[in-house]
C-alpha positions as CSV (number, residue, x, y, z in Angstrom):
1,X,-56.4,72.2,-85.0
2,X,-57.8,74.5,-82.6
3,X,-61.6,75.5,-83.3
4,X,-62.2,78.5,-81.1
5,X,-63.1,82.3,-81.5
6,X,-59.9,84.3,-80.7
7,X,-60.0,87.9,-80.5
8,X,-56.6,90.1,-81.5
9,X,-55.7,93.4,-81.8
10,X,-54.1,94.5,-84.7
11,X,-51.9,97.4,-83.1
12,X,-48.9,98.9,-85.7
13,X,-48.1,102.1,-84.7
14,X,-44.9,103.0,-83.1
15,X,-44.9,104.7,-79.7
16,X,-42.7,107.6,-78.3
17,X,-41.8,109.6,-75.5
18,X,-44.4,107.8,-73.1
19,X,-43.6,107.4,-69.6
20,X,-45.5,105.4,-66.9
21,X,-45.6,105.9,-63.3
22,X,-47.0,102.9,-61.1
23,X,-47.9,102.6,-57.8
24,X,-44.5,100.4,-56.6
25,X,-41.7,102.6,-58.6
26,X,-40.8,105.7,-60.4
27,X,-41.5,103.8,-63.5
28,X,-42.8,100.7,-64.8
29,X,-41.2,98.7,-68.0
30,X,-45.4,98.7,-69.5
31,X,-45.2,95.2,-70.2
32,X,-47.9,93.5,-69.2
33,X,-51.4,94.5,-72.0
34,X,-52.6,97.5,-71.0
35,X,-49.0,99.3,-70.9
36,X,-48.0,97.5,-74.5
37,X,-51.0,99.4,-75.7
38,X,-49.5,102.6,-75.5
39,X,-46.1,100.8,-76.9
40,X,-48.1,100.1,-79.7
41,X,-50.1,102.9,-80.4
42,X,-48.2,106.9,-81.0
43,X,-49.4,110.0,-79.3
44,X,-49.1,112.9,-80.6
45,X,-49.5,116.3,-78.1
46,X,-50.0,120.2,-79.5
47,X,-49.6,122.4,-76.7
48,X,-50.4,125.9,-77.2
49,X,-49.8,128.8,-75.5
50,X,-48.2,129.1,-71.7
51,X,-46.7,126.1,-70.3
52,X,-47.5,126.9,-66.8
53,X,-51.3,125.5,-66.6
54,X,-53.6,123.5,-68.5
55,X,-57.1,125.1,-68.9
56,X,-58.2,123.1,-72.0
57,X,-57.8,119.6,-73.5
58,X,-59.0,117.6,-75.7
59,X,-57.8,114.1,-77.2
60,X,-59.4,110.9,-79.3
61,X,-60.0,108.8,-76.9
62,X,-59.9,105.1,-78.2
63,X,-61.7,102.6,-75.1
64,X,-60.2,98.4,-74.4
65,X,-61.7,96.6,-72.1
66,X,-61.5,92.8,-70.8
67,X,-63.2,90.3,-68.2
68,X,-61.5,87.9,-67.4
69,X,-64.2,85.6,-67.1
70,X,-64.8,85.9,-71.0
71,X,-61.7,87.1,-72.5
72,X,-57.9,86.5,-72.6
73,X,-57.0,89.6,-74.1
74,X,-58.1,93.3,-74.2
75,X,-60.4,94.5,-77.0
76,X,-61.7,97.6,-78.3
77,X,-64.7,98.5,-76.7
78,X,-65.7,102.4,-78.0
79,X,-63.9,105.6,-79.7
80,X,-64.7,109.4,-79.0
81,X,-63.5,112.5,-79.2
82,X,-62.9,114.3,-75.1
83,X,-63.0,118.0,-75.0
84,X,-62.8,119.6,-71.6
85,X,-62.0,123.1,-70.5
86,X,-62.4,125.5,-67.4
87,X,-64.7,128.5,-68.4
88,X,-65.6,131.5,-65.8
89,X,-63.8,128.8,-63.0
90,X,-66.4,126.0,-63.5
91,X,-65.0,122.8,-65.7
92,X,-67.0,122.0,-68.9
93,X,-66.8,118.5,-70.8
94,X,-67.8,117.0,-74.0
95,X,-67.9,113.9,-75.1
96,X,-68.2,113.0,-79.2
97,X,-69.3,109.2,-79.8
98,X,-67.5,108.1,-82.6
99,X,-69.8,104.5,-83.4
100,X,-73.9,105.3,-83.9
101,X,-76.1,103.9,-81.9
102,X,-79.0,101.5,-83.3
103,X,-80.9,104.4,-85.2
104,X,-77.6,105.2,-87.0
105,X,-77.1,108.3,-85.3
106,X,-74.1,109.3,-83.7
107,X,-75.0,111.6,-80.0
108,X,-72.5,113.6,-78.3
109,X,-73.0,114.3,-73.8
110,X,-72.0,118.1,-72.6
111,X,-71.8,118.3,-68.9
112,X,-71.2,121.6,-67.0
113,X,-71.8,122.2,-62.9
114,X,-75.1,121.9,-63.1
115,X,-76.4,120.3,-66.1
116,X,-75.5,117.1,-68.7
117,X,-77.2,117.0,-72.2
118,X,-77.3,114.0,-74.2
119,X,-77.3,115.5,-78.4
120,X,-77.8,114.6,-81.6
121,X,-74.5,115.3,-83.1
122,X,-75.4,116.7,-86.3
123,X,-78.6,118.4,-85.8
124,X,-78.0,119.0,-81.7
125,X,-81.5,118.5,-80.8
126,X,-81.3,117.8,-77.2
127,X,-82.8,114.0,-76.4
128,X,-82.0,114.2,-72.8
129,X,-81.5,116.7,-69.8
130,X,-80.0,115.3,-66.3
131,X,-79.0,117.6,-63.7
132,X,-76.0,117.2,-61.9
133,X,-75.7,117.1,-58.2
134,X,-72.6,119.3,-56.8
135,X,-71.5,119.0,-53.3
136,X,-68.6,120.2,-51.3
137,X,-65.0,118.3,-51.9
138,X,-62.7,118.2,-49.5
139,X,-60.5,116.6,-51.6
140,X,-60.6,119.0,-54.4
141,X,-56.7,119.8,-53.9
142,X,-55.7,116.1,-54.7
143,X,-55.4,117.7,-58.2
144,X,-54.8,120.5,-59.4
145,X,-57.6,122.0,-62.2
146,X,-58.9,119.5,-65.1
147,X,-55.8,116.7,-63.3
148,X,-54.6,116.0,-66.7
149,X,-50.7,118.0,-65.7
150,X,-48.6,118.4,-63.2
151,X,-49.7,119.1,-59.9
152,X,-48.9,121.5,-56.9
153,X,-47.2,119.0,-54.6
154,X,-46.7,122.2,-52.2
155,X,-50.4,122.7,-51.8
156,X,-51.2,119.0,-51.6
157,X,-48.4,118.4,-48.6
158,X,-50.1,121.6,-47.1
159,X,-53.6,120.7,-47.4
160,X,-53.5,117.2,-46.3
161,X,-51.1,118.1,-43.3
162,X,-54.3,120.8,-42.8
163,X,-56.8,117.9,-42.5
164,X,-54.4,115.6,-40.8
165,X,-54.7,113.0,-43.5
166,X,-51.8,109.9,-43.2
167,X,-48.6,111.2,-45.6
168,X,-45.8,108.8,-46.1
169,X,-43.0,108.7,-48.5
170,X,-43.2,106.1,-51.1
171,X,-39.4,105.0,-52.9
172,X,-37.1,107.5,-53.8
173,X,-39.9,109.8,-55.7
174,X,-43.4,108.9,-54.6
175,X,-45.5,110.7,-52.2
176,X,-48.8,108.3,-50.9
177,X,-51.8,109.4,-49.0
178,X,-54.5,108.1,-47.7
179,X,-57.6,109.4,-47.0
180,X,-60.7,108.6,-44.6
181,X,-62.5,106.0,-44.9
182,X,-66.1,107.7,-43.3
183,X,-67.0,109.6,-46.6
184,X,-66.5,107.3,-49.1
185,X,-68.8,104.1,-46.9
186,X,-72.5,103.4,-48.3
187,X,-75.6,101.0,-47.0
188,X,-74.2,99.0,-49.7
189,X,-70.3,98.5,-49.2
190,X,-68.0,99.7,-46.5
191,X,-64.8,101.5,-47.8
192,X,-61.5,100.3,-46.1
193,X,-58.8,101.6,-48.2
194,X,-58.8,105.0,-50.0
195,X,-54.6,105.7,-51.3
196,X,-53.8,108.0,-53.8
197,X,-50.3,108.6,-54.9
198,X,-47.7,111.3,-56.4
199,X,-44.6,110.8,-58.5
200,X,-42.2,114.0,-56.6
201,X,-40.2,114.2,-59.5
202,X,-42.7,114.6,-62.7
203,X,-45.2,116.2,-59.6
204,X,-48.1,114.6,-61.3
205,X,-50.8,112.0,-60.0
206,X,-49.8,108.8,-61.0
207,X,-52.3,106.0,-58.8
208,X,-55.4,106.2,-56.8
209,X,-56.4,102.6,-55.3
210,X,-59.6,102.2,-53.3
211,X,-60.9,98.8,-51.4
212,X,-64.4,98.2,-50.7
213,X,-66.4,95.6,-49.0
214,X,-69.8,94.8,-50.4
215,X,-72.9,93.6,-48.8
216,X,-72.7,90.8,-51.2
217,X,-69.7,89.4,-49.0
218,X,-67.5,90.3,-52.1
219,X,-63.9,92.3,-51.9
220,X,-63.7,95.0,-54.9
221,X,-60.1,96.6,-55.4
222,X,-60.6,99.2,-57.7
223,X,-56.9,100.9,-58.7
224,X,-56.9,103.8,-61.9
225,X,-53.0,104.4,-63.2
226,X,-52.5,107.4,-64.8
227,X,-50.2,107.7,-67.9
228,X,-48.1,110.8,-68.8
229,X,-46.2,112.2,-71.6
230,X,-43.0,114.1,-70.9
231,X,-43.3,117.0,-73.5
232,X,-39.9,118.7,-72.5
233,X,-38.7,120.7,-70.3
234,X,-40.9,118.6,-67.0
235,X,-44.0,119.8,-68.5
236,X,-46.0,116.2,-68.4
237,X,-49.6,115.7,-70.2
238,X,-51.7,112.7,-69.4
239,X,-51.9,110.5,-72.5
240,X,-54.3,107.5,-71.2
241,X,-55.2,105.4,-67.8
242,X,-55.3,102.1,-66.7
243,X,-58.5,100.8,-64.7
244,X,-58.6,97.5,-63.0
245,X,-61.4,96.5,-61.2
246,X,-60.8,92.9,-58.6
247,X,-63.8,91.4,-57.1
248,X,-63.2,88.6,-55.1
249,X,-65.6,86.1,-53.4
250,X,-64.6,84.1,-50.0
251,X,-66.8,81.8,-50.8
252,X,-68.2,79.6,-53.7
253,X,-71.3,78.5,-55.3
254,X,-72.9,75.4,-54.2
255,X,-74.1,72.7,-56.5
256,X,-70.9,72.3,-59.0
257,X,-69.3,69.2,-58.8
258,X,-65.9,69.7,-57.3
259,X,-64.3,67.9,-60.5
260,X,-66.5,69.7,-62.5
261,X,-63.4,70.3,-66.2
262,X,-63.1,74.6,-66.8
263,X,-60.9,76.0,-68.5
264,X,-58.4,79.3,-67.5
265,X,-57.4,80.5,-70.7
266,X,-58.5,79.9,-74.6
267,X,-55.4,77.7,-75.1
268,X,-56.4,75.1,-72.2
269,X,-59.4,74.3,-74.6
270,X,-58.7,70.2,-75.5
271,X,-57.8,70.3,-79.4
272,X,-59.6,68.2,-82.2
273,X,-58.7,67.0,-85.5
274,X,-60.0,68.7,-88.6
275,X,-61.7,65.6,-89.8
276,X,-63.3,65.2,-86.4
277,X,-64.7,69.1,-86.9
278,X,-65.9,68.4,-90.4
279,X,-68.0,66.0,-89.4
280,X,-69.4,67.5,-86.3
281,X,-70.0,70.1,-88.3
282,X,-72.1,68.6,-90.6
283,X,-74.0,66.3,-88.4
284,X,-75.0,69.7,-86.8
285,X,-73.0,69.7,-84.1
286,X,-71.2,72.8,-83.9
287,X,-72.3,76.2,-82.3
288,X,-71.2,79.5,-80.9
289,X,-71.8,80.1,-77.4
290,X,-71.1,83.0,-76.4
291,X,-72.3,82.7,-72.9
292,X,-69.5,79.9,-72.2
293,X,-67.3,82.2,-69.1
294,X,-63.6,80.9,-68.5
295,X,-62.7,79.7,-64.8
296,X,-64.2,78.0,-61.9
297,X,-67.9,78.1,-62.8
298,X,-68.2,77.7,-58.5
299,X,-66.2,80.9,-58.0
300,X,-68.1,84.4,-59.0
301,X,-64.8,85.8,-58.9
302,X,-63.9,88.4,-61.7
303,X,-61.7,90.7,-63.1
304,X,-62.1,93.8,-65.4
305,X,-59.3,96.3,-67.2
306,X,-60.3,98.7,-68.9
307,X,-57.7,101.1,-70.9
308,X,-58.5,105.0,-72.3
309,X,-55.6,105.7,-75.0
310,X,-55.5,109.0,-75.7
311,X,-54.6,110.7,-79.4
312,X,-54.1,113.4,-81.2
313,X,-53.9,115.4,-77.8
314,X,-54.4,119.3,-78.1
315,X,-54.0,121.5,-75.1
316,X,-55.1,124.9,-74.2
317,X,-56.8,124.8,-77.6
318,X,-60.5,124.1,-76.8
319,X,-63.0,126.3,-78.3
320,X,-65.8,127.3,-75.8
321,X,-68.2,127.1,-78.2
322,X,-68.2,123.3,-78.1
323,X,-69.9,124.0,-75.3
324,X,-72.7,126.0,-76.0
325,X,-75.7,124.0,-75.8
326,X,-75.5,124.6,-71.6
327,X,-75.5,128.1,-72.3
């Protein structure tokens, strides 16, 4: 008998209508984890008025996460409630926490173009005001509006053949390109990869994949996969998005021993009997450590997902007022 912590997630609902674009083909068959979330989980969309734009959404937003250095499967990490509309051309966001913090109160954020509150949610006193830097983007086109629809592929061929940015087609319905590496480099890491790419046939942004060195020595591949509904007639809402975050190290950590036993997964764990438990247990024995990382203990080398299932998914619905607090 195995005596080990093991995390599940106790998914039932059925899913529908959800379609997945990856990076490599029109569509993926969403089974490895993250994709079988949205198998698992329905989505339900209300879209109001014209079908030609999106200038409001707003969704439940339920958060997974894993690293792979301390879990084997993905858990549920936070909940909120997403609200985000375009008001007078400037885009407005709120953010409802759904868990309350230590005090037992539950806060909401509001962010506008200048200015993000952290609220009490029932009262709305105001605990915190941060303002928010704004600064030209070239890059603005890559998506069109709130980039939770479809996209103008006409503008986005247009404006990247404008700045001379590297276009190349990508299977029979994928559009990739990739931008400069200059503006995206820091003191701290170097950027040498920055792709984003289209599905031509849905005209929605389906991947955007950047690579960055650190001064660390480390290599970070950092990829988001967007996932869309098809609510008939082409008209395609996003419904969640994948984030995987790589870091790899070249090299390792000195002073493990070479043979030194660690384990990949939970199930590589040496099994004992329940009679041997018993009595280790009450000799005193057994503890939880929850420190204990899975893999090479030499190799710093990680990997993170983190999934955003969205629910309950209203567009062009969005009441300004939610929004008031920055007014």
């Amino acid at each position: 008998m195995k005596k080990r912590r093991e995390k599940t997630l106790a998914l039932s609902m059925a899913f529908t209508a959800i379609v997945s674009l990856g990076v490599l083909g029109c569509q993926n068959e969403l089974k490895d984890p993250a994709h079988e979330l949205f198998k698992e989980n329905s989505t339900t969309v209300e879209w109001k008025g014209s079908r030609d734009e999106i200038s409001s959404f707003s969704a439940n937003v339920t958060v997974y996460s894993m690293d792979t250095r301390k879990e084997t499967s993905l858990k549920q990490d936070s909940s909120y409630r997403l609200a985000t509309k375009i008001i007078d051309g400037e885009q407005y966001t709120r953010m409802d926490m759904k868990d309350a913090g230590p005090d037992g109160r539950l806060r909401s954020v509001v962010s506008g173009p200048t200015e993000m509150l952290v609220f009490d949610t029932a009262s709305e006193e105001i605990q915190y005001r941060v303002p928010v830097a704004t600064a030209a983007n070239d890059f603005a086109f890559l998506q069109n509006d709130l980039g939770f629809g479809k996209v103008d592929l006409r503008n986005v061929r247009a404006e990247a053949k404008r700045l001379s940015l590297d276009m190349a087609e990508d299977g029979e319905s994928g559009l990739l390109i990739s931008l400069p590496n200059e503006g995206f480099s820091t003191e701290y890491e170097k950027r040498i990869s920055t792709k984003v790419r289209y599905d031509t046939t849905a005209e929605v942004l389906t991947n955007m994949e950047t690579v960055d060195i650190r001064g660390d020595g480390s290599t970070v591949t950092s990829s988001m996969e967007f996932v869309y509904q098809n609510c008939g007639d082409g008209n395609y809402v996003k419904v969640g998005m994948i984030t995987k975050i790589d870091t790899q190290y070249e090299e390792k950590i000195e002073g493990f021993p070479e043979d030194m036993p660690h384990y990949e997964t939970m199930d590589d764990i040496p099994e004992i009997s329940e009679e041997d438990f018993k009595k280790m247990e009450e000799a005193g024995n057994v503890f939880e450590n929850p420190s204990i990382k899975l893999g090479d203990p030499a190799d710093p080398s990680y990997a993170v997902t983190v999934v955003e299932v969205y629910d309950d998914v209203s567009v062009n619905d969005a009441d300004s007022s939610a929004f008031r607090l920055l007014f």
